[in-house]
Biotite code that builds the C-alpha atoms (Angstrom):
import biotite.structure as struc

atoms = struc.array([
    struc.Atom([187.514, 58.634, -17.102], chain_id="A", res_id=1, res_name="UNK", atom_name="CA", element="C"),
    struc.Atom([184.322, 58.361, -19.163], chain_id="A", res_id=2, res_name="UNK", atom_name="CA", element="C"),
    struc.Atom([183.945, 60.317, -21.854], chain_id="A", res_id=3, res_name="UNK", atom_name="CA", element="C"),
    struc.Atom([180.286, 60.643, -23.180], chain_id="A", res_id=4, res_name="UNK", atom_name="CA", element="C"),
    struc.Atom([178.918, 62.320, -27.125], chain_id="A", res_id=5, res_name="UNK", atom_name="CA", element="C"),
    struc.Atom([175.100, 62.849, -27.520], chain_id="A", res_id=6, res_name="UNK", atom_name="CA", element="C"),
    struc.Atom([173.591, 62.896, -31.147], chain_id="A", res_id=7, res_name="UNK", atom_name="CA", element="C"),
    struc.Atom([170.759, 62.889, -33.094], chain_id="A", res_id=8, res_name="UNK", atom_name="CA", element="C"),
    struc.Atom([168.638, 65.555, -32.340], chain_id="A", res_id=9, res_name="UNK", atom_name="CA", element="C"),
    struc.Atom([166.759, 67.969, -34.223], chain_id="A", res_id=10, res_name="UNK", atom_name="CA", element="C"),
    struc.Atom([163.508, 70.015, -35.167], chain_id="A", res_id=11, res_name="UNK", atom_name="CA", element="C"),
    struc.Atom([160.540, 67.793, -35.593], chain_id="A", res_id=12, res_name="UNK", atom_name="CA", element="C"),
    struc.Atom([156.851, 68.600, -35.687], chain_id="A", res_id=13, res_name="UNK", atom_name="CA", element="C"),
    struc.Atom([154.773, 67.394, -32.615], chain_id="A", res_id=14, res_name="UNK", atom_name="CA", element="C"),
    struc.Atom([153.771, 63.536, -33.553], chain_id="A", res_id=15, res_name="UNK", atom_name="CA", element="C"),
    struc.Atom([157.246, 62.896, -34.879], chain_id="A", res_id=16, res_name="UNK", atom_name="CA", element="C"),
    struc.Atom([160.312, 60.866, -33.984], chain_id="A", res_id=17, res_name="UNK", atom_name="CA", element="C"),
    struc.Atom([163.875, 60.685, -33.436], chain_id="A", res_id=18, res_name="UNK", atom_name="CA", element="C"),
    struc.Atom([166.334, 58.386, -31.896], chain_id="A", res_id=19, res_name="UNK", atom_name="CA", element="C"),
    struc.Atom([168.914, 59.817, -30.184], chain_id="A", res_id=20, res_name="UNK", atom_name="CA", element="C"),
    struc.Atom([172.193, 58.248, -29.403], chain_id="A", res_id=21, res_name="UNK", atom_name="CA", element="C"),
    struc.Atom([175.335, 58.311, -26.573], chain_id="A", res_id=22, res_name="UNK", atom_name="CA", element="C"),
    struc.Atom([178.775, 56.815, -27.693], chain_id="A", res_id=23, res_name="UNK", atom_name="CA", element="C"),
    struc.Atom([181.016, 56.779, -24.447], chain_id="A", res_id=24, res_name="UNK", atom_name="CA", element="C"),
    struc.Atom([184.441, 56.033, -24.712], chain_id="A", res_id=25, res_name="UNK", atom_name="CA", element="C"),
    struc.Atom([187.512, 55.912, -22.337], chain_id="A", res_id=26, res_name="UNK", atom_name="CA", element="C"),
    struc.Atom([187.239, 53.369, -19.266], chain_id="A", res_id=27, res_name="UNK", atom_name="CA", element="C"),
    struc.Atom([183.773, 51.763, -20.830], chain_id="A", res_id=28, res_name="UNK", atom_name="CA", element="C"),
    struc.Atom([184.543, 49.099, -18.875], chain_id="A", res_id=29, res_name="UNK", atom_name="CA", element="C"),
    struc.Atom([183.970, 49.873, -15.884], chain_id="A", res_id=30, res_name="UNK", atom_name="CA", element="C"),
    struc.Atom([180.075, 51.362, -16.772], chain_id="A", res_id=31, res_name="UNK", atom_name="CA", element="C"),
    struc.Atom([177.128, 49.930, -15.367], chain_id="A", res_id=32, res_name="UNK", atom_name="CA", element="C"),
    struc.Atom([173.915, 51.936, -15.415], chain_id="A", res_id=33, res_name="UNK", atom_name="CA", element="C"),
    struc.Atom([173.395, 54.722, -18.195], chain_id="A", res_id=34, res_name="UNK", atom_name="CA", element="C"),
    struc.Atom([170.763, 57.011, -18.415], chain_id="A", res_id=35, res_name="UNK", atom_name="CA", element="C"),
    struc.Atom([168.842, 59.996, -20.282], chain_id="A", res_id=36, res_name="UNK", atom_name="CA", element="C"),
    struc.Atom([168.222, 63.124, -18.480], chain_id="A", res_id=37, res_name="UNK", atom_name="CA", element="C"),
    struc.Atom([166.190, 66.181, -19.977], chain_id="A", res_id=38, res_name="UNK", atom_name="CA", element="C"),
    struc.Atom([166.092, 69.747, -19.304], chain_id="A", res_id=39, res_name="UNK", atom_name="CA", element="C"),
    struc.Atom([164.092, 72.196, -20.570], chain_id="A", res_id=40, res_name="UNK", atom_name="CA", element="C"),
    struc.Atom([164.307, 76.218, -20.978], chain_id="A", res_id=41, res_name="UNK", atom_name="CA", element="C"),
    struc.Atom([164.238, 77.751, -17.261], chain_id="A", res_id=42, res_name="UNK", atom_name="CA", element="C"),
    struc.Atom([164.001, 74.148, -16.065], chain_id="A", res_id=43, res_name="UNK", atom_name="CA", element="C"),
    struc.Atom([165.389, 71.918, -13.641], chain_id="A", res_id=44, res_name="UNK", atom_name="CA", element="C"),
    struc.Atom([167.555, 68.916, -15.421], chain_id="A", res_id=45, res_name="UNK", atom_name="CA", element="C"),
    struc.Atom([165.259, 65.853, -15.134], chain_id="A", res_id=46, res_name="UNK", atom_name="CA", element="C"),
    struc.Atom([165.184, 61.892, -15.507], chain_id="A", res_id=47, res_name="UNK", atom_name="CA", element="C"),
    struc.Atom([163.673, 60.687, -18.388], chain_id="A", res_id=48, res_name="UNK", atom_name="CA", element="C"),
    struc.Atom([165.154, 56.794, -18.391], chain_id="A", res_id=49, res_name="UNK", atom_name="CA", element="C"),
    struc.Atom([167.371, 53.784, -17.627], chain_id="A", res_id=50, res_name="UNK", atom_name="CA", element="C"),
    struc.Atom([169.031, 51.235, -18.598], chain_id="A", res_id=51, res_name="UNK", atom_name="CA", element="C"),
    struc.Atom([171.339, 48.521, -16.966], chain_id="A", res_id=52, res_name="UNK", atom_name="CA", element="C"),
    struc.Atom([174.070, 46.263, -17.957], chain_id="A", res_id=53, res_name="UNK", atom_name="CA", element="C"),
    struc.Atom([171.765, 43.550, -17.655], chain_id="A", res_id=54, res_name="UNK", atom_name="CA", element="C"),
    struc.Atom([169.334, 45.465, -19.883], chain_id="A", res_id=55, res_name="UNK", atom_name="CA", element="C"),
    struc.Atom([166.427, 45.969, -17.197], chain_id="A", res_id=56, res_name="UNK", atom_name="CA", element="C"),
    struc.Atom([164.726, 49.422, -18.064], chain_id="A", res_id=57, res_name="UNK", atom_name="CA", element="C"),
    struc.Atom([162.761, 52.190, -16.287], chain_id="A", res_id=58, res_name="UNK", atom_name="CA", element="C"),
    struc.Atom([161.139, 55.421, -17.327], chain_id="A", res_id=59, res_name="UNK", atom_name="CA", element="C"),
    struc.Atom([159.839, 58.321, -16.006], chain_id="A", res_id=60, res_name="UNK", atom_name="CA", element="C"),
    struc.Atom([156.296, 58.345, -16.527], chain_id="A", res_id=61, res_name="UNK", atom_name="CA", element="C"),
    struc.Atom([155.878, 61.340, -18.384], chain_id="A", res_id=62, res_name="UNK", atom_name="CA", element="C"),
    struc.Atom([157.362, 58.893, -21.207], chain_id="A", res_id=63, res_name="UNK", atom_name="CA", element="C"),
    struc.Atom([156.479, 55.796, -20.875], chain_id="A", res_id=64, res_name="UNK", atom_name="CA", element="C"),
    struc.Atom([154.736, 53.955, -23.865], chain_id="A", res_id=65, res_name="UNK", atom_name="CA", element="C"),
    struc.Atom([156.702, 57.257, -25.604], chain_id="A", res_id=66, res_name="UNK", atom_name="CA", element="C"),
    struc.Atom([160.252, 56.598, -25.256], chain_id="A", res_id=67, res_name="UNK", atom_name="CA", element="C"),
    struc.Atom([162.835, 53.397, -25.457], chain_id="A", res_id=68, res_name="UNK", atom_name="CA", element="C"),
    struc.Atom([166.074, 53.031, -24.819], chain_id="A", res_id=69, res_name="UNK", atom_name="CA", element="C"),
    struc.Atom([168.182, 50.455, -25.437], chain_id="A", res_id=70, res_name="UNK", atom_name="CA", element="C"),
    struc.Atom([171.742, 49.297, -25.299], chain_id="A", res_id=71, res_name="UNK", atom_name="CA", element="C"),
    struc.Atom([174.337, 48.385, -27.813], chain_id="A", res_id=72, res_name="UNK", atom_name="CA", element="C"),
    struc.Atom([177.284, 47.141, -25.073], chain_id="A", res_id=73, res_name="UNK", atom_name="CA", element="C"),
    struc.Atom([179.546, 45.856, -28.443], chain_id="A", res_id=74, res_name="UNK", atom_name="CA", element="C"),
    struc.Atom([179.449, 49.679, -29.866], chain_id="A", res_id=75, res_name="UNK", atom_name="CA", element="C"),
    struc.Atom([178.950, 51.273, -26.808], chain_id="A", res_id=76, res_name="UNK", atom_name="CA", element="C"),
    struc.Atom([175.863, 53.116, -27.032], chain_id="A", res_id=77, res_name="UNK", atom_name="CA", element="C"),
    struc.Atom([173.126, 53.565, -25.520], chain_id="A", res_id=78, res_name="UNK", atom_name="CA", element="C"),
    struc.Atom([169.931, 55.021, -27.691], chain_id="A", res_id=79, res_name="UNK", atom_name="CA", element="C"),
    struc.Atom([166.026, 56.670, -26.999], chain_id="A", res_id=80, res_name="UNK", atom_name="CA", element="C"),
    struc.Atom([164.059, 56.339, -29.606], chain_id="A", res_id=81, res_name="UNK", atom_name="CA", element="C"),
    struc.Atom([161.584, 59.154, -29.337], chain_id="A", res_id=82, res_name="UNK", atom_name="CA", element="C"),
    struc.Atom([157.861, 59.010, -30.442], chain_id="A", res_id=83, res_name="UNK", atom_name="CA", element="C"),
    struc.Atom([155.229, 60.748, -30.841], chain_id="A", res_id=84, res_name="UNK", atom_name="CA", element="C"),
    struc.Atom([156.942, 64.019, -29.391], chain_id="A", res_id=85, res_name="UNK", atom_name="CA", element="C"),
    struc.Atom([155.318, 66.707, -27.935], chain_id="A", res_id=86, res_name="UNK", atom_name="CA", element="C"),
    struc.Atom([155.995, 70.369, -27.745], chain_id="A", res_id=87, res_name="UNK", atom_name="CA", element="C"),
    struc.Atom([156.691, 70.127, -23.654], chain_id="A", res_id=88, res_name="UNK", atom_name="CA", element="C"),
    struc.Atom([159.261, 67.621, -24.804], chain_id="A", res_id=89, res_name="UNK", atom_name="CA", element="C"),
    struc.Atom([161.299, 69.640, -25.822], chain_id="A", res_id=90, res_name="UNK", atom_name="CA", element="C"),
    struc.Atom([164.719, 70.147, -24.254], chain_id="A", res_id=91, res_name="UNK", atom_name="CA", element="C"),
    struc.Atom([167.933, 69.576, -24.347], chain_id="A", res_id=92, res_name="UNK", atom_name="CA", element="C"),
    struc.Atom([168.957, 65.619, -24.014], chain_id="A", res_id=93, res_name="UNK", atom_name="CA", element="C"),
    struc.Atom([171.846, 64.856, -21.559], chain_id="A", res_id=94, res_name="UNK", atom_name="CA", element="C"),
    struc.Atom([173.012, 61.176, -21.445], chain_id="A", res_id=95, res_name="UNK", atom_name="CA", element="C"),
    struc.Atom([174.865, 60.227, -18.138], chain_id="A", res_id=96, res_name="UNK", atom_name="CA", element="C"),
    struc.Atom([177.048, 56.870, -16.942], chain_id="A", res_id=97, res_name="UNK", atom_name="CA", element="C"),
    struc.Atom([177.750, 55.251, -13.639], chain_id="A", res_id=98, res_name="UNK", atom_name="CA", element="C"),
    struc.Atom([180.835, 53.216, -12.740], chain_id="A", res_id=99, res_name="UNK", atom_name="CA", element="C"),
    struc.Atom([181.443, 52.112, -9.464], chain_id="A", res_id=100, res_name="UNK", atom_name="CA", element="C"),
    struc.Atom([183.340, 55.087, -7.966], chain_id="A", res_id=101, res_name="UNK", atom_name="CA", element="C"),
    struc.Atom([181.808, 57.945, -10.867], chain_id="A", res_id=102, res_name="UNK", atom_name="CA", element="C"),
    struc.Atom([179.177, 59.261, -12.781], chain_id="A", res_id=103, res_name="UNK", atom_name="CA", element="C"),
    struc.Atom([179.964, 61.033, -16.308], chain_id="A", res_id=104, res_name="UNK", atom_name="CA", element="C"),
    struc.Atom([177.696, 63.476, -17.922], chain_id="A", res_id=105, res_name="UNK", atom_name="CA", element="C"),
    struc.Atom([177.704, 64.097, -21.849], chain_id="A", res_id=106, res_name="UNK", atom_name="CA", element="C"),
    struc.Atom([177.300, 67.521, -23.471], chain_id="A", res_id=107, res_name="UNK", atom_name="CA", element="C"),
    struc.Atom([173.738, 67.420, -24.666], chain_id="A", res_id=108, res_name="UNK", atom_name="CA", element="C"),
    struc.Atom([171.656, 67.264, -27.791], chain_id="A", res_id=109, res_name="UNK", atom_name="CA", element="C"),
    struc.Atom([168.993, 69.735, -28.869], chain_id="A", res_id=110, res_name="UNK", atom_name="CA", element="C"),
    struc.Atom([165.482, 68.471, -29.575], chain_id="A", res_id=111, res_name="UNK", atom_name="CA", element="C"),
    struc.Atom([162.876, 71.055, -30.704], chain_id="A", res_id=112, res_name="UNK", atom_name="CA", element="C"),
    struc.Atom([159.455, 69.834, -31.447], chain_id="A", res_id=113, res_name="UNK", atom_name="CA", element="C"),
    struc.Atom([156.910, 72.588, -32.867], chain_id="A", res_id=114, res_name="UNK", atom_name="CA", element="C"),
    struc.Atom([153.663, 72.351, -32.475], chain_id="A", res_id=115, res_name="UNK", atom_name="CA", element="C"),
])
């Protein structure tokens, strides 16, 4: 089992930033992939980005030149650093793990941006 713990969101005014983080614990080793997933109110939960083990990145282009993430494999995490946020961004912010055999979801953080 994976176990997965979103933080760092918030309210922020449209134009700001955050960087929100996943910590999983449990069987880490057997990740691979990781991901952040958005859904907004009376939406459908959607992909917002990737990462690999390797590192190699993609992003859904409603964020690119927006969003990063990035991986820390020692601690764990994985991170998107947020920018210039909209009001349509926000949502709350699911992180989610493959391993061979599973995927994991986390519980979500909140980010509000007002316009």
């Amino acid at each position: 089992q994976v176990q997965l713990a979103e933080s760092g969101g918030g309210l922020v005014q449209a134009g700001g930033s955050l960087r929100l983080s996943c910590a999983a614990s449990g069987r880490i080793f057997s990740i691979n992939t990781m991901a952040w997933y958005h859904q907004a109110p009376g939406k459908q939960r959607e992909w917002v980005a990737s990462i690999t083990n390797g590192g190699s990145t993609s992003y859904a282009d409603s964020v690119k030149g927006r969003f990063t993430i990035s991986r820390d494999n020692a601690k764990n995490t994985v991170f998107l650093q947020v920018n210039s946020l909209k009001p349509e961004d926000t949502a709350v912010y699911y992180c989610r793990a493959w391993t061979t055999l599973n995927n994991y979801w986390g519980q979500g953080t909140q980010v509000t941006v007002s316009s």
